[in-house]
N, C-alpha and C positions, 0 to 999 in steps of 0.2 A: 504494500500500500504506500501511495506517493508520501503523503502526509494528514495533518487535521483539518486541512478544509475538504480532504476527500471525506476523512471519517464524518465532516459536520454535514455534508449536504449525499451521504450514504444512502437515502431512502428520498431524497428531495423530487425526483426527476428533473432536477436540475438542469442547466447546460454547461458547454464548455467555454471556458476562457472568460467568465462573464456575460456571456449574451443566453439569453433565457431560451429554451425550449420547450415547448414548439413555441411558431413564431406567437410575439403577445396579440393578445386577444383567443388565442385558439384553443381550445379545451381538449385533451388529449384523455379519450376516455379509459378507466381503470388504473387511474393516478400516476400515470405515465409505466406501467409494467409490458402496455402494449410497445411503448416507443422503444424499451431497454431490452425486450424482446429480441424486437427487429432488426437494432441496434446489432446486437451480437450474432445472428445470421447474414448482415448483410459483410459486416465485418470478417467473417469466416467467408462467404464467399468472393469479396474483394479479396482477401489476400491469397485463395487460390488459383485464382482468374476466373470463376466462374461465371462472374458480372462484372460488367462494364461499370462504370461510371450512372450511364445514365439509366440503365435498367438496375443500379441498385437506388437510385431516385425513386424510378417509379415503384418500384418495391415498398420505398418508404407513405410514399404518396397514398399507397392502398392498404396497406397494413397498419400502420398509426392510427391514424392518417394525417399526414404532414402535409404544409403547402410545397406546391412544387420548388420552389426557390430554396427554404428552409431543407428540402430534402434533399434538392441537388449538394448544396453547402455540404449536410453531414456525409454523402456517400462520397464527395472528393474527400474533407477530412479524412476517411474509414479509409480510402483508397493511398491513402499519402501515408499515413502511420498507425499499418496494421498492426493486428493484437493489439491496441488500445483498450480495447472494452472486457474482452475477458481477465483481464487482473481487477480492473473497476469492479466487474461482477464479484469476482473471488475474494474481492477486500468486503464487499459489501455483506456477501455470507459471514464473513469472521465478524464484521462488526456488532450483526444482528446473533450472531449466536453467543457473545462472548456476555452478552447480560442477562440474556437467558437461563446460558448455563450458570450463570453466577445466582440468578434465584431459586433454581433449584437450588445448587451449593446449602444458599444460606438460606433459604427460606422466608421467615417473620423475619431476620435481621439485613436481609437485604434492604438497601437505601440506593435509589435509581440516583439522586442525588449525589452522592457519597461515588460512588462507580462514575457517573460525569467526571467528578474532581478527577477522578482516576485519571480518567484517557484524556483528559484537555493536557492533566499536569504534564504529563509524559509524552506530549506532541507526538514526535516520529518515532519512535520506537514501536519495533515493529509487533504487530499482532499476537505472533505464537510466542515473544515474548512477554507480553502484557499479561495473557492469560496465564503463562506460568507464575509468575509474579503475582498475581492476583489470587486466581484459583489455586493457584500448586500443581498444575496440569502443565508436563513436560511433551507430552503428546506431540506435537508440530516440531515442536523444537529435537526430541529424539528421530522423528521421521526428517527432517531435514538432514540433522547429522546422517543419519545413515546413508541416504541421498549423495555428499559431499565423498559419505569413506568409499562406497562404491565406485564412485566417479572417481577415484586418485587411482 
């Protein structure tokens, strides 16, 4: 995960670089899960060559559904710096699971409040570290090392 403005706007449907998504005025139905959906399909098949440019526009334009301009925009975006979206994704599961798992953990003494403090305090530090730290759950953190022994 890049850093705490991805953790802060993780469930936002947000846009990138400051310009809102979809374009404003436009109501993107099911709270934008349709747009981050298409997002990541359109994005896997740009960086296979499956879709051009503008046939992943229109992709966007009927699956969202995006204005044509707004969709051309993100399918060049998607097309210039593939794999973008699936880490976004994969940061976004960690962030949605890591207080989850921490209410279970603690139950009546979880404080949603208290865990905010947590993850603002700690900016970029990444994920599968926060939650050991936090939880006591080395899980990510032993699947990566092993990941790294392997690979030497």
């Amino acid at each position: 995960m890049r850093g705490t403005a991805d953790r802060c706007r993780a469930d936002d449907g947000g846009g990138r670089q400051g310009r809102p998504l979809p374009s404003p005025g436009r109501h993107v139905p099911g709270g934008g899960e349709r747009l981050r959906s298409a997002r990541v399909g359109v994005d896997i098949a740009l960086a296979v060559g499956g879709v051009a440019v503008p046939e992943a526009a229109e992709l966007l334009v009927r699956e969202v559904p995006l204005d044509a301009a707004t969709a051309h925009h993100e399918a060049a975006f998607f097309a210039l710096t593939s794999g973008q979206i699936l880490p976004c994704q994969a940061g976004k599961t960690q962030v949605l699971a890591l207080p989850a798992d921490a209410r279970r953990l603690f139950g009546e003494r979880f404080e949603l409040r208290r865990f905010h403090h947590h993850l603002w305090r700690n900016g970029n530090v990444p994920l599968p570290l926060l939650r050991w730290e936090y939880l006591g759950d080395r899980e990510e953190v032993d699947r990566a090392d092993a990941l790294v022994t392997a690979s030497a």
